[in-house]
C-alpha positions as a Markdown table, in Angstrom:
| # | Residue | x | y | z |
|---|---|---|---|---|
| 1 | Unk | -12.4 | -42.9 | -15.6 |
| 2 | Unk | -13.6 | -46.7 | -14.9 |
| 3 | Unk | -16.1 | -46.9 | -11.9 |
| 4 | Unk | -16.8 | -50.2 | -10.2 |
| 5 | Unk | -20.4 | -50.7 | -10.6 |
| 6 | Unk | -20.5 | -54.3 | -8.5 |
| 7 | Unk | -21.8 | -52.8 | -5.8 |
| 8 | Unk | -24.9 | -51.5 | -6.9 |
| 9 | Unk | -28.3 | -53.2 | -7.4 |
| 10 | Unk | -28.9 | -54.8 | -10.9 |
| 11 | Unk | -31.5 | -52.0 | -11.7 |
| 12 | Unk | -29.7 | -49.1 | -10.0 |
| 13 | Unk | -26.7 | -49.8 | -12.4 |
| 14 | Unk | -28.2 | -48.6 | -15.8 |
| 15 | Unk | -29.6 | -45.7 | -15.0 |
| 16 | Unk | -26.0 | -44.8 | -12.5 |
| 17 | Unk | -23.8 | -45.3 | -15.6 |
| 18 | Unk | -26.2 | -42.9 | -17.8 |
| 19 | Unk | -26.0 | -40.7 | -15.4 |
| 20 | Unk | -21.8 | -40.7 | -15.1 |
| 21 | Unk | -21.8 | -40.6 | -18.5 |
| 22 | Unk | -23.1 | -37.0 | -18.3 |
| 23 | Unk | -20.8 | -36.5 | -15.8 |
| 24 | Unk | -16.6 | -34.6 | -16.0 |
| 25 | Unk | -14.6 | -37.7 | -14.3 |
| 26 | Unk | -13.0 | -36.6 | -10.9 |
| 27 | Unk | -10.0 | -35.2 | -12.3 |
| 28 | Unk | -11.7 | -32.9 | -15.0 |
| 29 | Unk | -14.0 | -31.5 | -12.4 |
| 30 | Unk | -11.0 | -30.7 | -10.2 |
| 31 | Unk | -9.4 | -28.8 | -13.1 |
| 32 | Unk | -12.4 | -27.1 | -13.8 |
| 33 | Unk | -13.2 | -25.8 | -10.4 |
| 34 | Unk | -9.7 | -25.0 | -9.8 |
| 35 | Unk | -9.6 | -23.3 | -13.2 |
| 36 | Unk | -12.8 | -21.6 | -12.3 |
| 37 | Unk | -11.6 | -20.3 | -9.2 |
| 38 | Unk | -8.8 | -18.5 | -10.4 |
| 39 | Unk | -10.6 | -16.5 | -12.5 |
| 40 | Unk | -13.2 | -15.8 | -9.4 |
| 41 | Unk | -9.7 | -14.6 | -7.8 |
| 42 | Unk | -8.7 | -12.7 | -10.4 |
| 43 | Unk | -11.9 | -10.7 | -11.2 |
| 44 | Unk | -12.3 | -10.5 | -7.6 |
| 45 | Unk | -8.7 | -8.7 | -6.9 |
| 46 | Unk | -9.4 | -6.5 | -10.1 |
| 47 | Unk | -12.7 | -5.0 | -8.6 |
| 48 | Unk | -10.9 | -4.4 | -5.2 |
| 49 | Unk | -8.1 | -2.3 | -7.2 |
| 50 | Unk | -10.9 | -0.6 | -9.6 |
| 51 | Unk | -12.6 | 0.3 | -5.8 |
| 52 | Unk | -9.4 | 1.1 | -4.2 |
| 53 | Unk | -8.6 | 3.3 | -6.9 |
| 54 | Unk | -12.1 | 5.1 | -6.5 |
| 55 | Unk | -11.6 | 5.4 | -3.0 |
| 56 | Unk | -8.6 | 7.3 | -3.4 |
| 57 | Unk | -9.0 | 9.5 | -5.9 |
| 58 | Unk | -12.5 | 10.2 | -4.0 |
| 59 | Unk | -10.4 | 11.1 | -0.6 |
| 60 | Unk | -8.0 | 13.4 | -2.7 |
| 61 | Unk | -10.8 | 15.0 | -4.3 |
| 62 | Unk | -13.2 | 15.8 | -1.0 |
| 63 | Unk | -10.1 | 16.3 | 1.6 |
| 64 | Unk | -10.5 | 12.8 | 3.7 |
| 65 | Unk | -7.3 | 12.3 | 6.1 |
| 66 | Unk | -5.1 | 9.2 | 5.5 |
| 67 | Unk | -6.6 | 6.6 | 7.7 |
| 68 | Unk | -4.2 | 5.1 | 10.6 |
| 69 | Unk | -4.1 | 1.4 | 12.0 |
| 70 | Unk | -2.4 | -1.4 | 10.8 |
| 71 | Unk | -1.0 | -2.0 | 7.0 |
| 72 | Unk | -3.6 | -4.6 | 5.9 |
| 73 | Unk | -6.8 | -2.8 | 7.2 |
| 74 | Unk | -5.8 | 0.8 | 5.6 |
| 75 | Unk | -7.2 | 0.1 | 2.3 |
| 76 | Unk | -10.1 | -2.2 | 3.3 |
| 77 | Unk | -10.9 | 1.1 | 5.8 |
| 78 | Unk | -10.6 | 3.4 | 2.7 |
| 79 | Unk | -12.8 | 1.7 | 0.9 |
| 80 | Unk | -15.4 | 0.9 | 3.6 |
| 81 | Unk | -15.2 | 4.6 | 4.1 |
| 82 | Unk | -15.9 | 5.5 | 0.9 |
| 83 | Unk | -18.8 | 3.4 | 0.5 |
| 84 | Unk | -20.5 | 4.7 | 3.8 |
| 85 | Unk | -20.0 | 8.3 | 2.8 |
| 86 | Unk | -21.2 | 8.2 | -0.8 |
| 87 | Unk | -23.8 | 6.2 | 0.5 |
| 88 | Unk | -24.8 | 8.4 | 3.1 |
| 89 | Unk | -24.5 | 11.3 | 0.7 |
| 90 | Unk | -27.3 | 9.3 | -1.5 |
| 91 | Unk | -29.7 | 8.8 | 0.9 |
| 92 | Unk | -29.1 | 12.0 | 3.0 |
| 93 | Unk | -28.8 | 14.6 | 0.0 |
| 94 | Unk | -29.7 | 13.4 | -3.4 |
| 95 | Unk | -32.9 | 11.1 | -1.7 |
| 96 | Unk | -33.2 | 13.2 | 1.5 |
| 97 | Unk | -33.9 | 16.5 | 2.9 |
| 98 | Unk | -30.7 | 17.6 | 3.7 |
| 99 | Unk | -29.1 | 20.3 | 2.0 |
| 100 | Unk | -25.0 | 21.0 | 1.3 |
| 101 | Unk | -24.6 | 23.2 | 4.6 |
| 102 | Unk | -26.1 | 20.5 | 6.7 |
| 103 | Unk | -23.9 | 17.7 | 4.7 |
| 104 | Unk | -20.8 | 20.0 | 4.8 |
| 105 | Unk | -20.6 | 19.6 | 8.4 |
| 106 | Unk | -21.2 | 15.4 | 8.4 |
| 107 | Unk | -18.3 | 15.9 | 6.1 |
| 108 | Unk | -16.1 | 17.4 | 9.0 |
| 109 | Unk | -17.3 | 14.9 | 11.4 |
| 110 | Unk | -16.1 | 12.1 | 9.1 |
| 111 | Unk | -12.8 | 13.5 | 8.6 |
| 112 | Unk | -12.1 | 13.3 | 12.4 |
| 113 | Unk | -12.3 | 9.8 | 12.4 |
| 114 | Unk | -9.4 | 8.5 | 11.0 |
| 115 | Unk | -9.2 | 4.9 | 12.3 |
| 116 | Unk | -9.3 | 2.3 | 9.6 |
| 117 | Unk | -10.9 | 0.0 | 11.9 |
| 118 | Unk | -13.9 | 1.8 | 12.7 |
| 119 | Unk | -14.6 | 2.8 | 8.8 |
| 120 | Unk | -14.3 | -1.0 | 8.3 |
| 121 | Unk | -16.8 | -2.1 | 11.8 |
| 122 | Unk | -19.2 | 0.2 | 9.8 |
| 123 | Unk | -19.3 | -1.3 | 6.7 |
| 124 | Unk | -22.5 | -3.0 | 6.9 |
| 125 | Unk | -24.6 | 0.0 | 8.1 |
| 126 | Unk | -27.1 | 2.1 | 6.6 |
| 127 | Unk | -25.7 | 5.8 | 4.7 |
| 128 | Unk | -28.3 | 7.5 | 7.2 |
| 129 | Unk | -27.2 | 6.5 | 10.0 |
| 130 | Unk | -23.9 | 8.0 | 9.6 |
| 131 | Unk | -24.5 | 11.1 | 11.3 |
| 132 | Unk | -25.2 | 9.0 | 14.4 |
| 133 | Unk | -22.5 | 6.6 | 14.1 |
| 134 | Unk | -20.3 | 9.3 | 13.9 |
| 135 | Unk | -21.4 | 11.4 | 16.5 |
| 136 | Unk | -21.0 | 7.6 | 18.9 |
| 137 | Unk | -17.1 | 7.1 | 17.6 |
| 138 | Unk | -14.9 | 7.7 | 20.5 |
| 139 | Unk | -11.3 | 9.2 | 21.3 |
| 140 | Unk | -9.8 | 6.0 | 20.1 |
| 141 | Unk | -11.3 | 6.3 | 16.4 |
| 142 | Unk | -10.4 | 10.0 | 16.2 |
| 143 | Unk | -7.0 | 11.1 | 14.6 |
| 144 | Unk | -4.5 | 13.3 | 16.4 |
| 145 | Unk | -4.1 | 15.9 | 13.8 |
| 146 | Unk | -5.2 | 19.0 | 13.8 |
| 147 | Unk | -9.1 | 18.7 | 12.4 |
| 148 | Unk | -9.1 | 22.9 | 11.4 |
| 149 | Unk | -6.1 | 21.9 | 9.0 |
């Protein structure tokens, strides 16, 4: 690409064209960055399906309740819920005190909330202060099933 270098100083001119000469023209860095983010999108979409996935198979496994709320926060919820609790289970049983009787009942408390929402307003919080945030979750964040199953 051409540049117009008339409007710089005599001595600022050299040293500007050395350094557009290490330089992609406009249209090249476009391409690149648009290039570039695609693939962000694409590795980014592949690790929320590998972690939905996880999610899943994780509720399945340990007995979680579907979550309710609207369509596009039920799988951001599952996964914000399964972070939390595996999290929690780190630093409360593998790194903590607690032993499987005391976890098996944060377990029950957990599958009584069943709002996506909540799961996903927790996501940034510490695995040991589950117990507490679950014990704080009100009527609103609790599901309507039957929690005895």
């Amino acid at each position: 690409m051409a540049h117009n270098l008339s409007d710089r100083a005599a001595d600022r001119r050299a040293g500007f064209a050395r350094w557009l000469e290490g330089r992609d023209c406009t249209d090249c860095w476009k391409a690149a960055r648009d290039s570039d983010t695609e693939s962000k999108e694409a590795w980014l979409a592949a690790k929320r399906a590998e972690e939905q996935q996880a999610a899943r198979e994780w509720a399945e496994q340990f007995d979680m309740p579907p979550l309710e709320g609207p369509e596009r926060a039920l799988d951001w919820g599952e996964r914000s819920r399964h972070q939390l609790v595996t999290a929690a289970h780190t630093a409360l049983v593998v790194e903590g005190i607690w032993d499987e009787a005391d976890w098996a009942q944060l377990e029950e408390k957990a599958r009584t909330v069943t709002r996506a929402g909540w799961w996903i307003d927790q996501r940034d919080a510490e695995g040991a202060d589950l117990l507490e945030l679950l014990d704080s979750a009100g009527e609103q964040d609790r599901g309507t099933e039957n929690p005895f199953r």
